[in-house]
C-alpha positions in Angstrom: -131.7 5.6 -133.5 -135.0 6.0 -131.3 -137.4 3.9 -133.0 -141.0 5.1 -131.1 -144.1 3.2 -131.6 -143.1 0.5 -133.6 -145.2 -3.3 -132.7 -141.5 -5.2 -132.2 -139.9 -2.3 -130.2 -142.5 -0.9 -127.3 -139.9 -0.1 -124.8 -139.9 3.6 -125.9 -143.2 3.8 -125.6 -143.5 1.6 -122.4 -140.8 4.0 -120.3 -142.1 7.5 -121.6 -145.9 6.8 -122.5 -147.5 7.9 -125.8 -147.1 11.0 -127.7 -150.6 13.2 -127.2 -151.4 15.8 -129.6 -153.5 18.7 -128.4 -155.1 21.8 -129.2 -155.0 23.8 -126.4 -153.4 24.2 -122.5 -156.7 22.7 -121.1 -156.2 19.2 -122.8 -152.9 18.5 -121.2 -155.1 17.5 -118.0 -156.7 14.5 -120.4 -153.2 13.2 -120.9 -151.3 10.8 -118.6 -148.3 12.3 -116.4 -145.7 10.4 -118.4 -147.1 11.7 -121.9 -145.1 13.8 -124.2 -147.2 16.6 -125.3 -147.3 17.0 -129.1 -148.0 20.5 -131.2 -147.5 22.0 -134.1 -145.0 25.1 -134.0 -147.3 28.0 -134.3 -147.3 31.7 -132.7 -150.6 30.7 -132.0 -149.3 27.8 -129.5 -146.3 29.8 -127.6 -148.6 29.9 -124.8 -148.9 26.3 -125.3 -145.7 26.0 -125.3 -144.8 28.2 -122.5 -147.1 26.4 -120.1 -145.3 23.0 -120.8 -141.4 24.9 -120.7 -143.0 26.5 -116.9 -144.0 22.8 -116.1 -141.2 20.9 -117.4 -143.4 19.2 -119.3 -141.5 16.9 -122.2 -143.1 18.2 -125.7 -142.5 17.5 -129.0 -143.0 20.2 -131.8 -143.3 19.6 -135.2 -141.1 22.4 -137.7 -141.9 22.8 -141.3 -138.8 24.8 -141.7 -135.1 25.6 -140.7 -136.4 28.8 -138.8 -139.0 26.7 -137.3 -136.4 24.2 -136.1 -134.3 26.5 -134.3 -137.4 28.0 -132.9 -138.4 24.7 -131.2 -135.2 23.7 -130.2 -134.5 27.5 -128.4 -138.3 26.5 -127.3 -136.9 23.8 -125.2 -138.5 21.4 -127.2 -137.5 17.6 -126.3 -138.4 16.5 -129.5 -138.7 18.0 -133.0 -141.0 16.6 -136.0 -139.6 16.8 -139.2 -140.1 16.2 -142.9 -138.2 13.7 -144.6 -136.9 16.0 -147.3 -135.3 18.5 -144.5 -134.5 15.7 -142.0 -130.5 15.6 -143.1 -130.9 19.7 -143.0 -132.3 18.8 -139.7 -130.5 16.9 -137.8 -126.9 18.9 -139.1 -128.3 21.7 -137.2 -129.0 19.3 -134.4 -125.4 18.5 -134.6 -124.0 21.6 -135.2 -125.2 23.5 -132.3 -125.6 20.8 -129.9 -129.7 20.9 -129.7 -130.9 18.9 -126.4 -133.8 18.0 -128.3 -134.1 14.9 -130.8 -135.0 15.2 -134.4 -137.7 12.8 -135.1 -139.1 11.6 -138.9 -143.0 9.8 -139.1 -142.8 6.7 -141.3 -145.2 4.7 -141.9 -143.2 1.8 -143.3 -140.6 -0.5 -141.8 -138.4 0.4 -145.1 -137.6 4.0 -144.3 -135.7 3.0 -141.4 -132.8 2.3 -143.2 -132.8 5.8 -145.3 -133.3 7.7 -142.1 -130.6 6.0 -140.4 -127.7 6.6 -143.5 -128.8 10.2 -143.2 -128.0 9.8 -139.1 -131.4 10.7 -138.1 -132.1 10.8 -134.2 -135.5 8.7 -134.8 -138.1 7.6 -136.5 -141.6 8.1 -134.7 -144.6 5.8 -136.3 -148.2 7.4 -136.4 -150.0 5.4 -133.6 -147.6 6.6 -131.0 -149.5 9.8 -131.8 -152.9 9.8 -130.2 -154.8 13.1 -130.4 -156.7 14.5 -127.4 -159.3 16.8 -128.8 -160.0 18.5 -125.3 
């Protein structure tokens, strides 16, 4: 299991930088070359998300829904943000059809670390290895 941003474990963090959420193409230039760009999947980022797939940039996209998963996987996503509740539906998927990408669950406690890891989930991702660039 990728743990990513907790206090005890900054290797993750450390090896690939941050996690930077932005809103649009223009602030990837605020974000350091070893980030991992962070969205939301939306039609309204595919351009987004085409400019980081034309770059090779590593992204992470976070899916609300099966469709959405597969969507971001087919995307070329790295990672993919889940819900808890779908996280097992998730990463079977994941599984299933061998996605490159990771499936990733936000916690904000230690304690969900152990539910995420019974259900076999790729990693958990804590909320200040998100920082959000706002342009």
């Amino acid at each position: 299991m990728i743990i990513i941003g907790h206090r005890f474990i900054p290797s993750f963090l450390k090896e690939n930088g941050s996690f930077y959420h932005i809103p649009n193409i223009d602030a990837i230039k605020n974000t350091p070359p070893n980030s991992c760009i962070y969205l939301e999947y939306s039609e309204d980022n595919l351009e987004t998300i085409k400019h980081l797939q034309n770059n090779n940039l590593c992204f992470c996209l976070k899916a609300e829904d099966i469709t959405q998963i597969i969507y971001a996987a087919n995307l070329g996503a790295s990672f993919i943000h889940v819900d808890k509740d779908i996280a097992k539906t998730a990463q079977d998927l994941a599984n299933n059809y061998l996605f490159d990408a990771k499936i990733l669950v936000a916690i904000e406690d230690d304690d969900e670390i152990e539910e995420l890891a019974l259900l076999g989930v790729d990693g958990v991702l804590y909320s200040e290895a998100v920082i959000k660039i706002n342009s």
